[in-house]
N, C-alpha and C positions, 0 to 999 in steps of 0.2 A: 932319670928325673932326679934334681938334688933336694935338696929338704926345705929351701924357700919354695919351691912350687911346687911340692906335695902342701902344703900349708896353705898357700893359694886357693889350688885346687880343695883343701878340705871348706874352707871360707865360703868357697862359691858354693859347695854344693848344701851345706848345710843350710842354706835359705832356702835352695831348692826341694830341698826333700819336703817330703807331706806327711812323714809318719815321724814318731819318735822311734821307730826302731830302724826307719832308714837312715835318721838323720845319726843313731849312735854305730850301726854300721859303716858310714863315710867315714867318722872320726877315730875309732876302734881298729876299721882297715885300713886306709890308709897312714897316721899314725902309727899304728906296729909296726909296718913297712921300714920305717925310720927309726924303729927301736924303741918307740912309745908306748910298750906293750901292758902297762898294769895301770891302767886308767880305773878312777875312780869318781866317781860323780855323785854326791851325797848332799842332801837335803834334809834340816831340820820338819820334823813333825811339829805341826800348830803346838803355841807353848812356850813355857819359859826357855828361853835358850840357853839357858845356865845348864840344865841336865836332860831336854827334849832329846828322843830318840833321832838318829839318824839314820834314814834308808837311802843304801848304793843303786847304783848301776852301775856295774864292775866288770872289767876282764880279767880279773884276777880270781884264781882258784874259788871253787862257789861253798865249796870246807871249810876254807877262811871266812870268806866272809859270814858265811853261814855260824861260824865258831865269836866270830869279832861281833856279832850282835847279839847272839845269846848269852855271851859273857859281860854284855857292856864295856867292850874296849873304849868306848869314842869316851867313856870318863876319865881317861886316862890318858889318851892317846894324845900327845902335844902339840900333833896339828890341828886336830880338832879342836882343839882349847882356843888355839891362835883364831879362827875363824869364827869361835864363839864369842871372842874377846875384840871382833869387828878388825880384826888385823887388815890392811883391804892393799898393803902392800907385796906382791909376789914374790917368792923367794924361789931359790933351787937348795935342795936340801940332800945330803948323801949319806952313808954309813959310815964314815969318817966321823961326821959330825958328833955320833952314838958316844965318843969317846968324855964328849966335855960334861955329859950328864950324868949326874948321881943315879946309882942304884936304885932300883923304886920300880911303879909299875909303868912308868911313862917308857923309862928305859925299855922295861919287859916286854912294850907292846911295838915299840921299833924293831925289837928282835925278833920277834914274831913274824911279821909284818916281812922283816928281810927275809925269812926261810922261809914266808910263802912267792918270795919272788920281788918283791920290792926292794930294790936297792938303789934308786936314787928318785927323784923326784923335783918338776916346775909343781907350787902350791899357787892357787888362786880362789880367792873368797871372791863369792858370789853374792849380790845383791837381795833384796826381796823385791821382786818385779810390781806389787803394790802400791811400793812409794815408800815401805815402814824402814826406820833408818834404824834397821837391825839385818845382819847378812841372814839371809836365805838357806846357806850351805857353801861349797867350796867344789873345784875341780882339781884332783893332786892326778898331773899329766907325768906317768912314774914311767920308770923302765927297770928290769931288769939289768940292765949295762951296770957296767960299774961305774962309777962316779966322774972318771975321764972321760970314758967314754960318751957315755949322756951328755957331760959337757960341750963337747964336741958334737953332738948331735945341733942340740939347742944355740948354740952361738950364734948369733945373728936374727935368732929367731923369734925371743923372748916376745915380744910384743904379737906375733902373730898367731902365739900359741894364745896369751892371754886372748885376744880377739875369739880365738877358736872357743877358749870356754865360757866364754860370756856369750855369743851367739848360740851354741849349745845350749844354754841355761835360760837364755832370752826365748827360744824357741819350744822349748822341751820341760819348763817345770809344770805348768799348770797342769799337762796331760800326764806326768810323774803324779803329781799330789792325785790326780784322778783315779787312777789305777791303784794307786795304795791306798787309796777309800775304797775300793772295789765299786765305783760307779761307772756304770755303761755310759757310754753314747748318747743322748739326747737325739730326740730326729728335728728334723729342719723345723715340725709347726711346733715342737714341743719348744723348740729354741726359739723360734719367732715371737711367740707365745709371751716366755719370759723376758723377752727385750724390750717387748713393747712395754711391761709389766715393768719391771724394771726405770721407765723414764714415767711412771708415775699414769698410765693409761686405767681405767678402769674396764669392765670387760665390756659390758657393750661398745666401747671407743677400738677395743684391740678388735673386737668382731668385726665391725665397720673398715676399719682398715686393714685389716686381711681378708673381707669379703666371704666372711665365714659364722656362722650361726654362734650366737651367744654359747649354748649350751656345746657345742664341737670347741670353743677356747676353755670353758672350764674341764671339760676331756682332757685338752692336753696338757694342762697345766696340772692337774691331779698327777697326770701322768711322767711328767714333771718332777713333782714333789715323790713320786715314788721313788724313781731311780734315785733319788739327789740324797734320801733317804732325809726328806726334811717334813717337819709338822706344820708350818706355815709356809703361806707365801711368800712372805718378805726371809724367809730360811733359806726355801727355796733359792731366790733370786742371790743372798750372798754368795753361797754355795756355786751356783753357775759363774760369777765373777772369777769364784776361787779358783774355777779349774777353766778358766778360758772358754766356757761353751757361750759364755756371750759377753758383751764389751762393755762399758760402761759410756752412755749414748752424751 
């Protein structure tokens, strides 16, 4: 199979998957296959994007990353700036490049970053799937290869990688922002509950139309506002937008 239709094939399946961890599986496996092995997928925490935390989903060594956020790398780190700085143009970046920059810590963290395994690099800034015309975070589709090499990997490919991280990020941020708030799952009345809520129903109108006792909607909406970890309704309900458990009707 050549590396246009490992790409394909990652495209197809990532609408297909149902989970965020099968859909980072497709990408992860397949990808490495072709040498795309130190994928990075990082998203800004609500906040000023100027200095917001960024949390991965990585294949690259979990020391690293583990060491790159306890240290605050991403202050530093030049692709992350570019991405902060709404850069929304892709590039391919390699160790080569290390050479044209001054001393400092932007440098430090490229070199880092290379002796955990990153040596070359497709960069793609990601949107905020909201609407807010501020980037969300970035996908850096890295490889271990050397810089010819990766080149060679990618030729031809440029656009279908980008496709691949946009789709990834189209599909997989809200349930990311969820799990890094540490909230569960909603079940289907607790989610029903807040959609109706959400287009402005009151409860006896959301009872009525779910066929269900006033007092069993305010249950699940309490229960609701528990997991979402919010004090109001109207918390609630952004909250649920924020992480995809219900739509805006």
């Amino acid at each position: 199979m050549n590396s246009h239709q490992r790409c394909q094939n990652v495209i197809a399946a990532i609408g297909a998957a149902e989970t965020l961890e099968d859909r980072w599986q497709v990408v992860s496996g397949l990808l490495g296959h072709m040498g795309i092995d130190q994928i990075n997928y990082g998203i800004f925490d609500s906040g000023d994007r100027s200095n917001a935390d960024v949390r991965f989903l990585s294949t690259m060594r979990a020391d690293w990353i583990a060491y790159y956020g306890d240290k605050r790398l991403d202050l530093h780190d030049p692709h992350v700036t570019l991405v902060r700085q709404n850069n929304l143009t892709p590039y391919r970046w390699g160790t080569t490049a290390m050479s044209r920059l001054d001393r400092g810590m932007p440098k430090e963290v490229l070199l880092l970053a290379a002796e955990a395994g990153l040596r070359s690099q497709w960069q793609v800034t990601l949107p905020d799937v909201s609407g807010l015309p501020v980037p969300a975070g970035g996908m850096a589709l890295g490889s271990s290869l050397s810089e010819r090499d990766f080149a060679g990997v990618i030729e031809g490919n440029e656009v279908a990688l980008v496709t691949i991280a946009h789709l990834f990020h189209y599909f997989s941020i809200n349930e990311v922002r969820r799990l890094q708030a540490g909230v569960p799952r909603l079940s289907d009345r607790e989610r029903d509950c807040l959609a109706f809520a959400a287009d402005g129903l009151r409860l006896d109108r959301i009872a009525a139309a779910m066929g269900i006792a006033r007092v069993t909607v305010e249950l699940h909406l309490r229960g609701a506002r528990r997991k979402l970890k919010a004090r109001t309704l109207p918390e609630a309900v952004a909250k649920a937008l924020r992480f995809g458990e219900i739509t805006q009707g």
